[in-house]
C-alpha positions in Angstrom: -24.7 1.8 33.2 -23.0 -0.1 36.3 -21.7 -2.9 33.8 -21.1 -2.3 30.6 -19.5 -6.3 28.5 -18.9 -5.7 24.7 -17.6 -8.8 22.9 -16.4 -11.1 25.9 -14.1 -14.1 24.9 -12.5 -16.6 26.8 -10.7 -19.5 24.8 -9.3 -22.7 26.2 -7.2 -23.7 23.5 -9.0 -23.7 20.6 -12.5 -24.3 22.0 -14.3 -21.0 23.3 -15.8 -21.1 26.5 -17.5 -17.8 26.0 -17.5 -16.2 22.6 -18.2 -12.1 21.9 -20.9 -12.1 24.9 -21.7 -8.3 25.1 -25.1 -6.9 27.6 -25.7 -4.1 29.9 -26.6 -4.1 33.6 -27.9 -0.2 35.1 -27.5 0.7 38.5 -28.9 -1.2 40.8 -30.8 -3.7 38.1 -30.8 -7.5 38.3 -29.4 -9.3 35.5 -29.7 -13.2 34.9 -27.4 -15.2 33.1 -29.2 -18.8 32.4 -27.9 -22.0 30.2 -27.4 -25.3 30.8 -23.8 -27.0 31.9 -20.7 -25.7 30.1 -22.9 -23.2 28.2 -20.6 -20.5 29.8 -22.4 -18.5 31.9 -20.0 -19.2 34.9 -17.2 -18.6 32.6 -18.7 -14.7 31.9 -19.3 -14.1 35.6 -15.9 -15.4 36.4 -14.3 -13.2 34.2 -15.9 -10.4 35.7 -15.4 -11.3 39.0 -11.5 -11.2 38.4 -11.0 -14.5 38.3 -10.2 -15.4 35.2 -7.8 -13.0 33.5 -7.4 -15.2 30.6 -10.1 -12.6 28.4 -10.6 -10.4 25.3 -13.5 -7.7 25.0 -14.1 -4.9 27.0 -15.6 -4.8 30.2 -16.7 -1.5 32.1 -17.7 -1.0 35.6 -19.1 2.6 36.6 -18.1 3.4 33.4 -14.4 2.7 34.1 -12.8 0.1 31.6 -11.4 -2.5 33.7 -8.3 -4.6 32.8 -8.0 -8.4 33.7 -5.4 -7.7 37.1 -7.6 -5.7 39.0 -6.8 -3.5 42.0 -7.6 -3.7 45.5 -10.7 -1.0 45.0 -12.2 -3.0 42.7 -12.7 -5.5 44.8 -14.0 -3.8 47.5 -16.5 -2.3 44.1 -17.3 -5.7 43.2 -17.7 -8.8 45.3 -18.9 -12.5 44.4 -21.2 -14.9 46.2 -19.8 -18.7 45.2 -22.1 -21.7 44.8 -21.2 -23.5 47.5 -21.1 -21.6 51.4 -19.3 -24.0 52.8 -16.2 -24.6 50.3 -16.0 -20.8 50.6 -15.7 -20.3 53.6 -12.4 -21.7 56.0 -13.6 -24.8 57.7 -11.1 -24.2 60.3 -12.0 -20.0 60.8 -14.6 -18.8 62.7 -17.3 -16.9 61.5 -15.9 -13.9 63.1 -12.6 -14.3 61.8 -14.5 -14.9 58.2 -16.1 -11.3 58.4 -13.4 -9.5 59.8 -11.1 -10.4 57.1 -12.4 -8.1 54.5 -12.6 -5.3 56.9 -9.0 -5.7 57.7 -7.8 -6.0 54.0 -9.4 -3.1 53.1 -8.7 -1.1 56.3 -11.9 -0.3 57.5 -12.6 0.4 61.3 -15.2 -0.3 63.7 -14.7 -3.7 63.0 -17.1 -5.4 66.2 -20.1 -3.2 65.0 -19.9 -3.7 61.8 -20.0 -7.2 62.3 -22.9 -7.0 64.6 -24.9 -5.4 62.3 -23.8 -7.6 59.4 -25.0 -10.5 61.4 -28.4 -8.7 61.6 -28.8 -7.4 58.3 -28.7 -11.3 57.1 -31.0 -12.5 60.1 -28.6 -14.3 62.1 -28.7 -14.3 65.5 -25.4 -12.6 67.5 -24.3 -16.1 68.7 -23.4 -17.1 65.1 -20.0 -15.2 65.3 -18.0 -17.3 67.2 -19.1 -20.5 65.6 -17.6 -22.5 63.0 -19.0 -23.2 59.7 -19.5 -26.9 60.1 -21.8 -25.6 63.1 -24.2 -23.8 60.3 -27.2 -24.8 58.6 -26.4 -24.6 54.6 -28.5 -21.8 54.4 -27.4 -20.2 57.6 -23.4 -20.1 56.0 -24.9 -19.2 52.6 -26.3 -15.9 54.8 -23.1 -15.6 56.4 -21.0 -15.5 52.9 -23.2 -13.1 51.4 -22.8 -11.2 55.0 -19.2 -11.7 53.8 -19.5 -10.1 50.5 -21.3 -7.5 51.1 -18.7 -6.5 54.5 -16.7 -3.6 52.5 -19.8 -1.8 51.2 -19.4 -2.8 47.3 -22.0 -1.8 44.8 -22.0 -5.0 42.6 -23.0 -8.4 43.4 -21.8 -11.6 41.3 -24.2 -14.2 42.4 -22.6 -17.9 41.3 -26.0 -20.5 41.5 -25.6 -18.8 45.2 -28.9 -21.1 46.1 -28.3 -24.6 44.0 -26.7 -26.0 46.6 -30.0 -25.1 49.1 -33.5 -26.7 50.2 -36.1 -25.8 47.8 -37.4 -23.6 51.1 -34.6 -22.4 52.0 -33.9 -21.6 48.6 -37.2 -18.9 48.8 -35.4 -17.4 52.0 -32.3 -16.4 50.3 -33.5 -15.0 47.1 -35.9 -12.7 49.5 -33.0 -12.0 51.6 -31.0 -11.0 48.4 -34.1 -9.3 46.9 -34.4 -6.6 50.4 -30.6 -6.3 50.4 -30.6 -4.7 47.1 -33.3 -2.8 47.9 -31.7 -1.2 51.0 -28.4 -1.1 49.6 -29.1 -0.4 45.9 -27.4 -2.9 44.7 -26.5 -4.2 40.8 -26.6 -7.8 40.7 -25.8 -10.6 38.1 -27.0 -13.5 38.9 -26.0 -17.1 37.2 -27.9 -19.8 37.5 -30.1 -23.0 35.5 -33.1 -22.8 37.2 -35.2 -20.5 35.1 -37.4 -20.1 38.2 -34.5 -18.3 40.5 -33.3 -16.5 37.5 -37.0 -14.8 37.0 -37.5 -14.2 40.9 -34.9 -11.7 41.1 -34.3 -10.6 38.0 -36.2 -8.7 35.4 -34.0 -9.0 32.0 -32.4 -12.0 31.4 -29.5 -13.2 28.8 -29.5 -17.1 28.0 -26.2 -18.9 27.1 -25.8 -21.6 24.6 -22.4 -23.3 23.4 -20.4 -20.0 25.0 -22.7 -17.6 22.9 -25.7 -15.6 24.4 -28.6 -16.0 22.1 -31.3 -14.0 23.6 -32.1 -11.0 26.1 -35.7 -10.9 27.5 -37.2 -10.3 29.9 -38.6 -12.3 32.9 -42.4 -11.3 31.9 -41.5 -12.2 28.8 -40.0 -15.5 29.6 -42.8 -16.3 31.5 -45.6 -15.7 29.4 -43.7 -17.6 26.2 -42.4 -14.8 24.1 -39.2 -16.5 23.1 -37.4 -16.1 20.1 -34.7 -18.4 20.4 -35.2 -22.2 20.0 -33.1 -22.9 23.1 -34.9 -20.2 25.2 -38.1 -21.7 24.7 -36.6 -25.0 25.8 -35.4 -24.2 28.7 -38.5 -22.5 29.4 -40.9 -26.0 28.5 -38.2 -27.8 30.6 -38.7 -25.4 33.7 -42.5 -25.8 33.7 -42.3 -29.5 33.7 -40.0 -29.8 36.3 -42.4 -27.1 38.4 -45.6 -29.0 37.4 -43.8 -32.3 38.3 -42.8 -30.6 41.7 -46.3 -30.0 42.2 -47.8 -32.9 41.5 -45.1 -35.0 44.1 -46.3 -31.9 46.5 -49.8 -33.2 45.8 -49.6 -37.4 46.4 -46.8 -36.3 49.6 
């Protein structure tokens, strides 16, 4: 297994904001984390991510237990995508700058091709590098911060609602984008979102959150074809094919 959670828990206080989450990811699987607001799904990915030290459980990556400081080849292991591109990325750095930096951190060389071919491997054209991010399209910066993330060659990808923020046809674009990088690259991705439909685009198992707890793993062909167990599953299911069919119907009098 690439990630390996047993018993997760992260506690504010007294109030858990996760509480003894445990699943699996393999090598260079897709694994959706779905729930409403606050039901803690960012809270898990955060806490894997590094972020959040503030943890009990165990959590194993490639099999190696990891603690909650992490070291510098973790993170070049194990990078995150964020929900919004352009609060990521420094309004005042170019996109150049933005790439280079985790080449330099990490001391990698061949900086200028690697960049090129960065730029590429998301579909954006050359001239992109030397603008700024206020210059970019949302999905255009989106492209460039998962350009970002994936600069030091890590095997894991932590995917925060990375297309909420996103055109509904833009949204399409990214996932596919995602889908060929992990493809080419053999990625492992977790991916944490509330819209039902992203989840089950990319990812075939999927874990839904509720009040900090996951209540059910499926799968997306499960989840699709109704074969819940969980009350709140098959809610968020009924609530994701009436928001579709209402999409389609606006589609339809438009």
């Amino acid at each position: 297994m690439m990630i390996e959670v047993e018993n997760l828990s992260v506690r504010y206080g007294t109030a858990y904001a996760a509480r003894d989450v445990s699943f699996s990811v393999a090598r260079g699987e897709s694994f959706g984390i779905v729930g409403e607001s606050g039901s803690g799904k960012s809270t898990v990915l955060r806490a894997l991510a590094g972020l959040n030290r503030d943890w009990t459980g165990t959590i194993r990556v490639g099999g190696e237990t990891v603690t909650p400081a992490r070291d510098r080849a973790f993170f070049r292991r194990v990078q995150m995508v964020f929900q919004d591109p352009y609060g990521s990325l420094h309004p005042r750095q170019t996109i150049d700058r933005a790439l280079s930096e985790p080449l330099l951190v990490h001391g990698i060389k061949d900086i200028e091709t690697r960049i090129a071919a960065a730029l590429t491997e998301v579909a954006l054209p050359p001239s992109t590098r030397f603008r700024y991010p206020h210059q970019l399209s949302g999905g255009q910066r989106q492209r460039v911060a998962i350009a970002r993330a994936l600069m030091a060659g890590p095997e894991v990808l932590l995917l925060d609602e990375p297309t909420s923020a996103l055109d509904v046809s833009v949204q399409a674009e990214v996932l596919n984008l995602l889908s060929d990088l992990q493809e080419k690259r053999g990625l492992t991705y977790i991916l944490v979102s509330h819209n039902l439909a992203v989840v089950s685009h990319l990812c075939a198992r999927i874990g839904v959150m509720q009040g900090g707890e996951m209540v059910e793993q499926l799968t997306a062909e499960d989840l699709r074809a109704g074969r819940t167990k969980h009350p709140h599953t098959e809610a968020l299911r009924r609530l994701s094919v009436e928001l579709e069919e209402t999409d389609a119907q606006h589609g339809k009098a438009a």
